[in-house]
N, CA, C and O atoms as a GROMACS GRO file, in nm:
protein
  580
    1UNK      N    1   6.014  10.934   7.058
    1UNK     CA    2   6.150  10.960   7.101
    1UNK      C    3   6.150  11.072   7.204
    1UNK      O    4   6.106  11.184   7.179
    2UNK      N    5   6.205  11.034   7.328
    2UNK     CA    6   6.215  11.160   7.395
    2UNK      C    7   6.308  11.295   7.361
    2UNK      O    8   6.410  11.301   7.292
    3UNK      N    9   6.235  11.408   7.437
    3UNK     CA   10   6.309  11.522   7.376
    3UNK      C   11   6.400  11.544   7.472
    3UNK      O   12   6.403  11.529   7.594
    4UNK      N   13   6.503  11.601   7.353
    4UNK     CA   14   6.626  11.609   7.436
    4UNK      C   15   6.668  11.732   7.476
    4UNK      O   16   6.692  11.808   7.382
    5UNK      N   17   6.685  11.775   7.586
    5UNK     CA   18   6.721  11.895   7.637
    5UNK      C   19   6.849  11.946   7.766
    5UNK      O   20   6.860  11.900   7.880
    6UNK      N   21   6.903  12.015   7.724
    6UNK     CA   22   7.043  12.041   7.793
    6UNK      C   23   7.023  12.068   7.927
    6UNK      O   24   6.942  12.157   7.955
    7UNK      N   25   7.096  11.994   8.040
    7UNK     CA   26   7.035  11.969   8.198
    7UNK      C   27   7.056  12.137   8.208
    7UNK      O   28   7.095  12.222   8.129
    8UNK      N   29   6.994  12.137   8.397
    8UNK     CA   30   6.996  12.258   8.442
    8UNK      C   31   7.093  12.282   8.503
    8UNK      O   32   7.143  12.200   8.579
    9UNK      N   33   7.145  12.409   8.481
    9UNK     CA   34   7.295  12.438   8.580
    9UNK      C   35   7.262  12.444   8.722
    9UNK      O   36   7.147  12.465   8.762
   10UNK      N   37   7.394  12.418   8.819
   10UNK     CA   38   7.359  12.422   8.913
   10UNK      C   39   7.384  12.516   8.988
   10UNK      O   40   7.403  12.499   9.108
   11UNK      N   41   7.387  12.639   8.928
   11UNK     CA   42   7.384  12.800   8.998
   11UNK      C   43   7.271  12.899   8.992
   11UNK      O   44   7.268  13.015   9.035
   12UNK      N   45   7.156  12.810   8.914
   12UNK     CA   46   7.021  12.876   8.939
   12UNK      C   47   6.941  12.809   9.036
   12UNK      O   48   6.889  12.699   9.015
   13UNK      N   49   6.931  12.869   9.132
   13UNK     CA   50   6.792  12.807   9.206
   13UNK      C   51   6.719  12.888   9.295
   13UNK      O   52   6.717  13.011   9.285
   14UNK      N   53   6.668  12.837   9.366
   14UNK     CA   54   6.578  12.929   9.556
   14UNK      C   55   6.547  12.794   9.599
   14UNK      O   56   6.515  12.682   9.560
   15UNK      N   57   6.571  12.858   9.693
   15UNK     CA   58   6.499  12.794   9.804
   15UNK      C   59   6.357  12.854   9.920
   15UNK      O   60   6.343  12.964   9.973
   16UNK      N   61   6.276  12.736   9.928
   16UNK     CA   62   6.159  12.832   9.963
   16UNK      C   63   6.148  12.735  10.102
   16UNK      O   64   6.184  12.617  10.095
   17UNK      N   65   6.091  12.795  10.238
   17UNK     CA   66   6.050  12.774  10.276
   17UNK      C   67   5.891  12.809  10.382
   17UNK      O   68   5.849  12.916  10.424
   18UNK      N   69   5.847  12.694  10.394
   18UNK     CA   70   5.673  12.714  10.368
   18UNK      C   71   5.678  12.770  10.537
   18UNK      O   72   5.660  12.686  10.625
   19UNK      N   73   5.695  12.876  10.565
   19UNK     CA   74   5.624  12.966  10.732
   19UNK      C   75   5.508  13.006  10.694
   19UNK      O   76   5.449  12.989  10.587
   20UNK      N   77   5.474  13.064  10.797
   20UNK     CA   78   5.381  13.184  10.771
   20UNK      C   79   5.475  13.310  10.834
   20UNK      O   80   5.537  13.299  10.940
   21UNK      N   81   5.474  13.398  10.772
   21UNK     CA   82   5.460  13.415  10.608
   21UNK      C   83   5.591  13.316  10.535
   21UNK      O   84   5.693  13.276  10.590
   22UNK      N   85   5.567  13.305  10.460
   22UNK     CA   86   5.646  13.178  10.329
   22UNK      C   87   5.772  13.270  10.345
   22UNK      O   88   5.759  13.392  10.352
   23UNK      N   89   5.926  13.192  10.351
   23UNK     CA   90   6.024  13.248  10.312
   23UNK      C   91   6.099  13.180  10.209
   23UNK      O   92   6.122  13.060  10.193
   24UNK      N   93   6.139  13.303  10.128
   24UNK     CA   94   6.181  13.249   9.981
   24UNK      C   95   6.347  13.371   9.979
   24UNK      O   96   6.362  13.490   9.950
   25UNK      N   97   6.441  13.265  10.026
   25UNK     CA   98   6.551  13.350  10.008
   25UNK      C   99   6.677  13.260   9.915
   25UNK      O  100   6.698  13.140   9.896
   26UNK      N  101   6.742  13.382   9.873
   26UNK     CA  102   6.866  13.267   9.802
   26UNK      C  103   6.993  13.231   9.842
   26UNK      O  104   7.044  13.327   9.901
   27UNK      N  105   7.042  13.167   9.839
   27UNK     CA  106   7.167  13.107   9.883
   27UNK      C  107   7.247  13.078   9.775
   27UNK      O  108   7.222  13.050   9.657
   28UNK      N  109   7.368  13.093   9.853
   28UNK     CA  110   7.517  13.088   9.726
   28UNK      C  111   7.530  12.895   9.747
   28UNK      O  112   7.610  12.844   9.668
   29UNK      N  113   7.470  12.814   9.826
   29UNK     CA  114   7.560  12.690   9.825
   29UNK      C  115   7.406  12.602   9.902
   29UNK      O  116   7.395  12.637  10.020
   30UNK      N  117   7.306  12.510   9.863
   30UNK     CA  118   7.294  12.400   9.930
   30UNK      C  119   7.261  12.244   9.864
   30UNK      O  120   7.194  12.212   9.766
   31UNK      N  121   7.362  12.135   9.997
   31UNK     CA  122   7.384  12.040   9.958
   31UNK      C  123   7.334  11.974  10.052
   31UNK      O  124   7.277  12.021  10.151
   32UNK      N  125   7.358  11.828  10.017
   32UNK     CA  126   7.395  11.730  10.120
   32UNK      C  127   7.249  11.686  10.119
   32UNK      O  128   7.246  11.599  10.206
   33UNK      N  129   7.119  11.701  10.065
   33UNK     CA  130   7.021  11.633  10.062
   33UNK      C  131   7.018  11.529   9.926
   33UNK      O  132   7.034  11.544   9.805
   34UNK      N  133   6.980  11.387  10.040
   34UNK     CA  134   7.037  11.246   9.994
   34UNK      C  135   6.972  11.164  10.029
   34UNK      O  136   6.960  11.178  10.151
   35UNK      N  137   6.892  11.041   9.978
   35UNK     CA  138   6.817  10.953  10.063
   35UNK      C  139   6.905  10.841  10.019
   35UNK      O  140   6.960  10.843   9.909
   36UNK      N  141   6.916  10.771  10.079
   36UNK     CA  142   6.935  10.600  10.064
   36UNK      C  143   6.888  10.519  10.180
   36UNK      O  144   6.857  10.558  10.293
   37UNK      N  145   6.888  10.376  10.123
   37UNK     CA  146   6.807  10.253  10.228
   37UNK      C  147   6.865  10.195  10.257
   37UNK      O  148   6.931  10.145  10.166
   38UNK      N  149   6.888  10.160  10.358
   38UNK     CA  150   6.970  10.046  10.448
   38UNK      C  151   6.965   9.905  10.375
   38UNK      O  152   6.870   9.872  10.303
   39UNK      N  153   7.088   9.814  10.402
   39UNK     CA  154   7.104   9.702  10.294
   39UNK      C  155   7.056   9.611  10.433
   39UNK      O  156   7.106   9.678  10.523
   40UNK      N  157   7.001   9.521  10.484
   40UNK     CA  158   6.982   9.397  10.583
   40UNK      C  159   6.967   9.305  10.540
   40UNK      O  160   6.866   9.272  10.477
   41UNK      N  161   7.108   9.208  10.574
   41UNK     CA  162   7.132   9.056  10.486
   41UNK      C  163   7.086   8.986  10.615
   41UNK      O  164   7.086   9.017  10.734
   42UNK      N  165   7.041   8.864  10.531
   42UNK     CA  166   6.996   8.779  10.651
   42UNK      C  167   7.004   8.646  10.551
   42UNK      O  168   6.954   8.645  10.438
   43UNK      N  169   7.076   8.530  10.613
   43UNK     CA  170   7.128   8.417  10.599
   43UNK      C  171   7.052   8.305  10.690
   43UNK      O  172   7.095   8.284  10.803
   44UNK      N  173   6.911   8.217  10.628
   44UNK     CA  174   6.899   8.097  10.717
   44UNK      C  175   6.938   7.986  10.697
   44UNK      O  176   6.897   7.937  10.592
   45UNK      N  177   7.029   7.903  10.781
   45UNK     CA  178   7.096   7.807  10.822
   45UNK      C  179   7.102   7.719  10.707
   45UNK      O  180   7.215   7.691  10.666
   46UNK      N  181   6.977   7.659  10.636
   46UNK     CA  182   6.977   7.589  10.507
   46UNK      C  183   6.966   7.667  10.389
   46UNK      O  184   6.898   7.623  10.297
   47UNK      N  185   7.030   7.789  10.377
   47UNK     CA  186   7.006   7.860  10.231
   47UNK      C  187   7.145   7.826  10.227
   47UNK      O  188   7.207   7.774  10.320
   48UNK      N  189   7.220   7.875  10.046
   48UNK     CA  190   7.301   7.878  10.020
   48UNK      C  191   7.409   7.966  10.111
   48UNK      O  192   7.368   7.997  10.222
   49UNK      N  193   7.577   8.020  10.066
   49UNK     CA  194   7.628   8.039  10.097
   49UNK      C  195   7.634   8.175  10.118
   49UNK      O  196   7.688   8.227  10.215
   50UNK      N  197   7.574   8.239  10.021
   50UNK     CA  198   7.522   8.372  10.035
   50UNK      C  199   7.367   8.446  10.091
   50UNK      O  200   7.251   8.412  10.068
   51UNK      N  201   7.417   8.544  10.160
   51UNK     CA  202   7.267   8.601  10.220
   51UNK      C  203   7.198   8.629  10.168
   51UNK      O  204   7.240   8.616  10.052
   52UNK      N  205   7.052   8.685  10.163
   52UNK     CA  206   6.949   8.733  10.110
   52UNK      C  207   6.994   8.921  10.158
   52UNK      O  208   7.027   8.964  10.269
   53UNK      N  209   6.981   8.989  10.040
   53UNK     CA  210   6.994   9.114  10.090
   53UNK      C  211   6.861   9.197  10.091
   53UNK      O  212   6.815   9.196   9.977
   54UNK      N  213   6.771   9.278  10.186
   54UNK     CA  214   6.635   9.298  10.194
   54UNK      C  215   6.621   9.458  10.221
   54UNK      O  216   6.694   9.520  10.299
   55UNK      N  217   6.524   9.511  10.152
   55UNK     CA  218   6.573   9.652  10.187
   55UNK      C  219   6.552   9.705  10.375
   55UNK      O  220   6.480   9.660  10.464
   56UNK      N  221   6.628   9.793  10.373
   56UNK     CA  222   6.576   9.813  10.556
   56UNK      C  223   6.508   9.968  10.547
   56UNK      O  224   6.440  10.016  10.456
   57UNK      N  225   6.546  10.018  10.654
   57UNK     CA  226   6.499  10.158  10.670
   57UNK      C  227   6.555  10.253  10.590
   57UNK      O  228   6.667  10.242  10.541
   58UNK      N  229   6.471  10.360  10.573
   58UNK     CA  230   6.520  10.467  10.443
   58UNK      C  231   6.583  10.575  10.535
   58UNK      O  232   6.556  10.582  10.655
   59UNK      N  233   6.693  10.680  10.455
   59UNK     CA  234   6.768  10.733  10.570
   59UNK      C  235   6.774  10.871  10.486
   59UNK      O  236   6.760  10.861  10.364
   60UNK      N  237   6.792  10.989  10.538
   60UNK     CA  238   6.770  11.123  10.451
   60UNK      C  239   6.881  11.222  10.511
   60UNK      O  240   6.860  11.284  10.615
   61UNK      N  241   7.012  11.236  10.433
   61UNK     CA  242   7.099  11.333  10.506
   61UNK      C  243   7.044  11.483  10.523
   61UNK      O  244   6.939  11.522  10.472
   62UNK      N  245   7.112  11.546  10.588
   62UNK     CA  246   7.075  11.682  10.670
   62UNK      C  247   7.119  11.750  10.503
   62UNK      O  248   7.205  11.711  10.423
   63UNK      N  249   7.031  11.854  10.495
   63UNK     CA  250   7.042  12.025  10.403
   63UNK      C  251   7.143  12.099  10.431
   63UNK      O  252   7.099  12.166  10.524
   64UNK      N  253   7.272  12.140  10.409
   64UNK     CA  254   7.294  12.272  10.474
   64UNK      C  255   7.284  12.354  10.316
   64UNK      O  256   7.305  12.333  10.197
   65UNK      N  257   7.240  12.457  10.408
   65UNK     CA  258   7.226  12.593  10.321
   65UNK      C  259   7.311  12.723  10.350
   65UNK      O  260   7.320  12.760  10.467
   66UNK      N  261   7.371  12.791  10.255
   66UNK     CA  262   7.494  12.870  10.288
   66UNK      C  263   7.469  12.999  10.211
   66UNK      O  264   7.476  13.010  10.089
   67UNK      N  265   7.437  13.099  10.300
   67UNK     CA  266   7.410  13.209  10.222
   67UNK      C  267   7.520  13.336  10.299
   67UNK      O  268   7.576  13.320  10.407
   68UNK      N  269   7.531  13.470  10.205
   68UNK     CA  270   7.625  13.572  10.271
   68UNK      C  271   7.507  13.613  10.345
   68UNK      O  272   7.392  13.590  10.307
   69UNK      N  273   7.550  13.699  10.493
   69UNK     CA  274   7.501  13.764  10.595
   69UNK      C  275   7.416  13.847  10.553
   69UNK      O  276   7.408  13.893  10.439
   70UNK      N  277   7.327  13.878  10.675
   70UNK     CA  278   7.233  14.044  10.523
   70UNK      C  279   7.162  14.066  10.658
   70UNK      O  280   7.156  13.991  10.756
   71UNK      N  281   7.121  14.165  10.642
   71UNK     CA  282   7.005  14.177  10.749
   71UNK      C  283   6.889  14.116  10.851
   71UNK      O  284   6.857  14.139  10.968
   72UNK      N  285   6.853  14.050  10.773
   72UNK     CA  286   6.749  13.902  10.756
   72UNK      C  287   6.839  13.840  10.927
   72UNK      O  288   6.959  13.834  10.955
   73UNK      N  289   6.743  13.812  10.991
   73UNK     CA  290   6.753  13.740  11.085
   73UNK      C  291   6.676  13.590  11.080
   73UNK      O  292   6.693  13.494  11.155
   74UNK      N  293   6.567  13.609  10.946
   74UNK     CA  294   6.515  13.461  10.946
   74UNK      C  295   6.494  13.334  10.975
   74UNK      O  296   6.389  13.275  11.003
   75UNK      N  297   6.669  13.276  10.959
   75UNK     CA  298   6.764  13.179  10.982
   75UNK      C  299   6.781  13.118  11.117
   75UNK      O  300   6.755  13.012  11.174
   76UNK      N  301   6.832  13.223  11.140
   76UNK     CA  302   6.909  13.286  11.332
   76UNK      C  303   6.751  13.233  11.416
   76UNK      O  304   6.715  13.156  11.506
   77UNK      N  305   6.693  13.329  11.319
   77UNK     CA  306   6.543  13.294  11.450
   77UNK      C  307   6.460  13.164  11.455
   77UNK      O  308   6.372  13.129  11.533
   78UNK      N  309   6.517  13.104  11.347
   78UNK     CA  310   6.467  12.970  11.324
   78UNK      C  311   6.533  12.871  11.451
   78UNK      O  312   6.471  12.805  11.535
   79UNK      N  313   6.673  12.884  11.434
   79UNK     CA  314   6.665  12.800  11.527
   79UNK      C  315   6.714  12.835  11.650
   79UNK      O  316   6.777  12.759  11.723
   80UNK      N  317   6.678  12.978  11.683
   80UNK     CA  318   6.708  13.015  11.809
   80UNK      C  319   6.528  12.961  11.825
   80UNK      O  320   6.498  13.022  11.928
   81UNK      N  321   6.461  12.921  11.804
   81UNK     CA  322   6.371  12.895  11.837
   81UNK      C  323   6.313  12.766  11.901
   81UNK      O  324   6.219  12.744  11.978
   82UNK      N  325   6.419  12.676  11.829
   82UNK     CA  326   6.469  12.503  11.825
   82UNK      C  327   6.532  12.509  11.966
   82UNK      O  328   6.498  12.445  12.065
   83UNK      N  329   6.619  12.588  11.956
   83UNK     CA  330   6.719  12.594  12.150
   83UNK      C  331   6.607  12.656  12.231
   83UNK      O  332   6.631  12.628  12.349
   84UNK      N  333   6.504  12.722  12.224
   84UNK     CA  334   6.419  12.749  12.320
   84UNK      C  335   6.318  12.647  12.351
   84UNK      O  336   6.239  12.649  12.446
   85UNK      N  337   6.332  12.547  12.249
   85UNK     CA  338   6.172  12.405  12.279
   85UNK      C  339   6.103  12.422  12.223
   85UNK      O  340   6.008  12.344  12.220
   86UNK      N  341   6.108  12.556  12.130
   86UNK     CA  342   5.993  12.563  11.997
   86UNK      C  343   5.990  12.502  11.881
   86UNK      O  344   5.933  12.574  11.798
   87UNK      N  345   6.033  12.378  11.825
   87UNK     CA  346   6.076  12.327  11.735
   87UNK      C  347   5.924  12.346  11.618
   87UNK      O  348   5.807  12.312  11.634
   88UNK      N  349   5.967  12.388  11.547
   88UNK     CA  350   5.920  12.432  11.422
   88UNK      C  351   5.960  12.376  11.331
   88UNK      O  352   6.072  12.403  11.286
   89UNK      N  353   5.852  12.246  11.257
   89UNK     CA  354   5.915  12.174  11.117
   89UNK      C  355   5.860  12.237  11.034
   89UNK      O  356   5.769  12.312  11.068
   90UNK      N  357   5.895  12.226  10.914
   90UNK     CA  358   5.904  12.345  10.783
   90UNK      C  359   5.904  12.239  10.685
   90UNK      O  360   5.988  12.150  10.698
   91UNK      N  361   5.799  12.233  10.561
   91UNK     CA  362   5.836  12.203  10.436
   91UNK      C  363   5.980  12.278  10.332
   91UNK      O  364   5.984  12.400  10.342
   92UNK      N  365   6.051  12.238  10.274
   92UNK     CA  366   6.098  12.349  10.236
   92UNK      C  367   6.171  12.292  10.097
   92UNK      O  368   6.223  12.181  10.099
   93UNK      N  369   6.174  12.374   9.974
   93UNK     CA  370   6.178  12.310   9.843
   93UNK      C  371   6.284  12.369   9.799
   93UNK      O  372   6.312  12.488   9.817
   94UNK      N  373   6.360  12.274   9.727
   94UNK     CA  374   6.488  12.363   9.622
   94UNK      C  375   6.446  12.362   9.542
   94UNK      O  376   6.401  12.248   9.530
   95UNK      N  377   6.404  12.461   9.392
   95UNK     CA  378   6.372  12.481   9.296
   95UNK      C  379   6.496  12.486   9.186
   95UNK      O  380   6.571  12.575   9.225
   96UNK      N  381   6.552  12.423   9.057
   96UNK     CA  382   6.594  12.501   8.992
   96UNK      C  383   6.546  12.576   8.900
   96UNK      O  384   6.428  12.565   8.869
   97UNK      N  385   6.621  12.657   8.843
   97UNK     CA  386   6.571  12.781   8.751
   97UNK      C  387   6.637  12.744   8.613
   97UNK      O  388   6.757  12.721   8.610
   98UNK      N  389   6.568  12.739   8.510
   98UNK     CA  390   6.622  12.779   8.369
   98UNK      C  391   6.660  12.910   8.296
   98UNK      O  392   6.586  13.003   8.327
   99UNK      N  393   6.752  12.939   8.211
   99UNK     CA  394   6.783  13.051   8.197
   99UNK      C  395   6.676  13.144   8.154
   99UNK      O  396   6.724  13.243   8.098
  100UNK      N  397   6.569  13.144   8.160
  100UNK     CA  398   6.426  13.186   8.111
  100UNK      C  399   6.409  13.273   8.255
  100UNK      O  400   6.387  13.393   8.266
  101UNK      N  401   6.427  13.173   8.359
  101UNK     CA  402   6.424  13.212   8.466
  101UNK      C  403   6.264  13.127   8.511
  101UNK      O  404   6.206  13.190   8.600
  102UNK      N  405   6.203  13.026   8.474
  102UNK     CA  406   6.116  13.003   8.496
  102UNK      C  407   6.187  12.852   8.604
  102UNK      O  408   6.299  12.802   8.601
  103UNK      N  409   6.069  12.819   8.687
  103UNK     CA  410   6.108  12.695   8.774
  103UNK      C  411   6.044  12.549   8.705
  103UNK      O  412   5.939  12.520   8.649
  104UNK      N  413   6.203  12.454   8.753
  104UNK     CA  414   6.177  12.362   8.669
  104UNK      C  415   6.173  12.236   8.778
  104UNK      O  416   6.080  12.203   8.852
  105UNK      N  417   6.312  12.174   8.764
  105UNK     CA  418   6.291  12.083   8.862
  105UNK      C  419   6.296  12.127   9.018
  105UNK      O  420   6.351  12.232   9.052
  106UNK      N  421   6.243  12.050   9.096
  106UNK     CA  422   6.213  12.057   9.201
  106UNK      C  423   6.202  11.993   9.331
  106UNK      O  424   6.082  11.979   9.350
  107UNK      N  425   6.271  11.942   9.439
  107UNK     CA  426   6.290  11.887   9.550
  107UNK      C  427   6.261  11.946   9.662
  107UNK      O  428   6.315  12.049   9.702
  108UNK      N  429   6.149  11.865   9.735
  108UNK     CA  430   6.064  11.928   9.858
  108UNK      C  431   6.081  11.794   9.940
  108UNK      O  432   6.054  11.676   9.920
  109UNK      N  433   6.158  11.892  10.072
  109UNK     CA  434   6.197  11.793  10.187
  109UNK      C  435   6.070  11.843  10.309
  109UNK      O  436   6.030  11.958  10.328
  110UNK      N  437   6.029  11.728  10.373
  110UNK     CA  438   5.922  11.725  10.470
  110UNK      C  439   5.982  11.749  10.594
  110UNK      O  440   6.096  11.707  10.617
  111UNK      N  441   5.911  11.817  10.683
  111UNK     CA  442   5.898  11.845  10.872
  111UNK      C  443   6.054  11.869  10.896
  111UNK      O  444   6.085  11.808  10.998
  112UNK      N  445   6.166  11.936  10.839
  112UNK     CA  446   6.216  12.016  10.802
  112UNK      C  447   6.285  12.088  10.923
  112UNK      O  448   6.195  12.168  10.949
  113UNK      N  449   6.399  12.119  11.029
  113UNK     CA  450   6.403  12.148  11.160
  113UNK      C  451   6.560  12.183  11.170
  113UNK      O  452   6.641  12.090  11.178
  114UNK      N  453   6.592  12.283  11.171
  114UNK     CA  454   6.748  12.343  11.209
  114UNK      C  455   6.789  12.226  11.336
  114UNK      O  456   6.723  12.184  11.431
  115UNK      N  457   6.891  12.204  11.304
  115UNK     CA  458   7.019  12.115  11.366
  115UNK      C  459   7.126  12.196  11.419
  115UNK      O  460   7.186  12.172  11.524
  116UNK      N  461   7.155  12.326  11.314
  116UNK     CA  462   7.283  12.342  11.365
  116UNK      C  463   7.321  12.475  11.245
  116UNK      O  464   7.315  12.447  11.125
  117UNK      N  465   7.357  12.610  11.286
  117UNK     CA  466   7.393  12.748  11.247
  117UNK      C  467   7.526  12.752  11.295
  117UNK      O  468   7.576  12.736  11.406
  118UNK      N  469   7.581  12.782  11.156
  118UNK     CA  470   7.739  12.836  11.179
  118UNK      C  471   7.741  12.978  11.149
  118UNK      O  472   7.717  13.022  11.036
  119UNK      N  473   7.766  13.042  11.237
  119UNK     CA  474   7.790  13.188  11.192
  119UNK      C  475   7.967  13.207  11.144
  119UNK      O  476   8.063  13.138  11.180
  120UNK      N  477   7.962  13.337  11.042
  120UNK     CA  478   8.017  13.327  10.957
  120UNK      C  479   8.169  13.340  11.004
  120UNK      O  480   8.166  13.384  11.119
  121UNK      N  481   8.282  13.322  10.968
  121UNK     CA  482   8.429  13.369  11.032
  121UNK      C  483   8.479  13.509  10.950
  121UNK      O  484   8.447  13.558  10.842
  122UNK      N  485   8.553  13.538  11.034
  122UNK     CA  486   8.536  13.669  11.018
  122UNK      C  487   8.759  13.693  10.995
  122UNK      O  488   8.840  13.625  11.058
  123UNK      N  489   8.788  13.776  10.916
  123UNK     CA  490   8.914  13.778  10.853
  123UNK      C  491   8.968  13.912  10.865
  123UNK      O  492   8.910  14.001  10.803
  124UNK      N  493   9.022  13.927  10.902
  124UNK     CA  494   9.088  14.098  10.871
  124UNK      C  495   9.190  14.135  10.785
  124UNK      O  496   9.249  14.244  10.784
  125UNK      N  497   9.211  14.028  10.705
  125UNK     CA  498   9.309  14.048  10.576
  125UNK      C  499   9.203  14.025  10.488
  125UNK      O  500   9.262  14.035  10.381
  126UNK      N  501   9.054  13.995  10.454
  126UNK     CA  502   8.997  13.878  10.396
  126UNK      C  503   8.940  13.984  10.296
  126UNK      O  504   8.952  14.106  10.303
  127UNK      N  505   8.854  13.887  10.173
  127UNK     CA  506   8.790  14.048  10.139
  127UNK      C  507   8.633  13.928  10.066
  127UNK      O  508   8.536  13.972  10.004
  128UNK      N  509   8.648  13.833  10.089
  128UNK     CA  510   8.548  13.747  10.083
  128UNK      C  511   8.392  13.748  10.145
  128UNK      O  512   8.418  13.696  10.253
  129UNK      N  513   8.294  13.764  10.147
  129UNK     CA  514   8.157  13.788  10.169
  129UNK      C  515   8.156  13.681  10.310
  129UNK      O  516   8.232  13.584  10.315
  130UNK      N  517   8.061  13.716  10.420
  130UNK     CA  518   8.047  13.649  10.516
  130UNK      C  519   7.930  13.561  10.502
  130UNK      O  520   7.810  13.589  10.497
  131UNK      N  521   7.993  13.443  10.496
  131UNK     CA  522   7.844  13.351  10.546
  131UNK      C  523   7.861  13.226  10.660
  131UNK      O  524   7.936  13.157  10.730
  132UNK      N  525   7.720  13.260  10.614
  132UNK     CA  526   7.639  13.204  10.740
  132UNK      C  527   7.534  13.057  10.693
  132UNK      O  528   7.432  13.046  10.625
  133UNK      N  529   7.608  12.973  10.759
  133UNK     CA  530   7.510  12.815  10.691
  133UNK      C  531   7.398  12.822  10.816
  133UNK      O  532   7.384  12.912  10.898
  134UNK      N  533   7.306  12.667  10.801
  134UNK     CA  534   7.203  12.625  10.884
  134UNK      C  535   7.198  12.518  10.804
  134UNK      O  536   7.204  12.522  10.681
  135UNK      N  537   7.186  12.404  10.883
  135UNK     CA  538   7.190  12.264  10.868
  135UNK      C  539   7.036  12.232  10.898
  135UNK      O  540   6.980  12.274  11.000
  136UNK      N  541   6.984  12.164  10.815
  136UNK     CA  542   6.847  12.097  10.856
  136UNK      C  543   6.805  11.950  10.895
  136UNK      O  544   6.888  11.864  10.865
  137UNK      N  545   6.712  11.917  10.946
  137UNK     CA  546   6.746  11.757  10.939
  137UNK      C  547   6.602  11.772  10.920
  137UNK      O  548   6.536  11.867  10.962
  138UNK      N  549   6.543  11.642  10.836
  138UNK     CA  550   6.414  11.608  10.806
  138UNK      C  551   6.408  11.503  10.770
  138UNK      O  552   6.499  11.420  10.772
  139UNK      N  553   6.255  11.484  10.718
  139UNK     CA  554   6.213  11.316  10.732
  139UNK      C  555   6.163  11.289  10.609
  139UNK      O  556   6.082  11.199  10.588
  140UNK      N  557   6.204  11.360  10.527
  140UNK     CA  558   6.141  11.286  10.379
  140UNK      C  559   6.148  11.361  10.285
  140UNK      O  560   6.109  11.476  10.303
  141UNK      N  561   6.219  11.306  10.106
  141UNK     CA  562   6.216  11.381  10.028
  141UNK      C  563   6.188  11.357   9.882
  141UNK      O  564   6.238  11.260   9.824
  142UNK      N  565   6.100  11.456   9.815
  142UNK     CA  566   6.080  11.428   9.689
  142UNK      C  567   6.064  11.479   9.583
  142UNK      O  568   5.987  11.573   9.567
  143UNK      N  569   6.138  11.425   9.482
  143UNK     CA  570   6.102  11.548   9.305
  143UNK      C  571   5.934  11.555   9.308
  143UNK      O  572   5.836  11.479   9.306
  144UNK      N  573   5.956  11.655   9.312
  144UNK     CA  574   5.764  11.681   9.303
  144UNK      C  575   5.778  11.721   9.108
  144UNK      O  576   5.683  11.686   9.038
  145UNK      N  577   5.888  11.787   9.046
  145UNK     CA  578   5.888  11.775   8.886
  145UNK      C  579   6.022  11.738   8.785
  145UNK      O  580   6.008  11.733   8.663
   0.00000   0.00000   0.00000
C-alpha cells in the first residue's frame, strides 16, 4: 500500500540556477512552467467520419519569477546580457521544501534564457515591497523527484 503523505505547500521553495558561480535565490511568486503537446488530426478520405488524433510537437510555457528588489543585480545582468547578443542558457530548478526544511520535489527546466524583466512600479501612497519579475523561455522540463 502506498504511503500516504500530506502534499507540499506551495510557499516553500528556491530556486536555483546553474551559472558559474551557481545562483540560488528566493522568490515570493514563480509560475507559468507547463508542458503540453500539440493535438494533429488527420482524416484519410476512406476512414470513418472521425479523424485520427496523433501527438504533434511538445510546447513548454515561459517561467516568470517574481522576487522583492534587493541589491542583487543578478537578474538585471542576466538579461542585460541577452540585449547585448550574449545569450546565456541556464539550467535552472524549482525545488520544494518540507517543513523540515529539507528538498523534496523538484522541477529542472533546460537551456533556460530571459525573455523579458519587469522592473518593479513604484507608488507613493503604497507601502507594499517592490518587485521585480524575469520571464524565461526554455526548451525542456522535468521532475527529476
Amino acid at each position: 500500500m502506498a504511503d500516504d503523505k500530506y502534499p507540499y505547500r506551495n510557499f516553500r521553495f528556491k530556486v536555483t540556477i546553474e551559472t558559474d558561480p551557481k545562483i540560488e535565490l528566493g522568490f515570493s511568486e514563480v509560475s507559468g512552467y507547463d508542458a503540453s503537446i500539440a493535438v494533429v488530426e488527420y482524416r484519410a478520405g476512406d476512414h470513418a467520419t472521425t479523424p485520427m488524433k496523433m501527438p504533434g510537437l511538445a510546447k513548454y510555457g515561459n517561467i516568470t519569477l517574481k522576487r522583492g528588489v534587493t541589491d542583487s543585480m543578478d537578474l538585471f545582468n542576466w538579461i542585460q546580457a541577452c540585449i547585448d547578443g550574449k545569450i546565456t542558457r541556464n539550467t535552472v530548478t524549482i525545488t520544494a521544501i518540507d517543513e523540515s526544511g529539507a528538498d523534496k520535489a523538484s522541477w529542472t527546466v533546460t537551456a533556460a534564457w530571459p525573455c523579458k524583466y519587469t522592473a518593479p512600479n513604484f507608488n507613493g501612497n503604497g507601502g507594499e515591497v517592490a518587485i521585480e519579475s524575469l520571464e524565461l523561455a526554455h526548451e525542456g522540463m522535468k521532475r527529476t523527484k
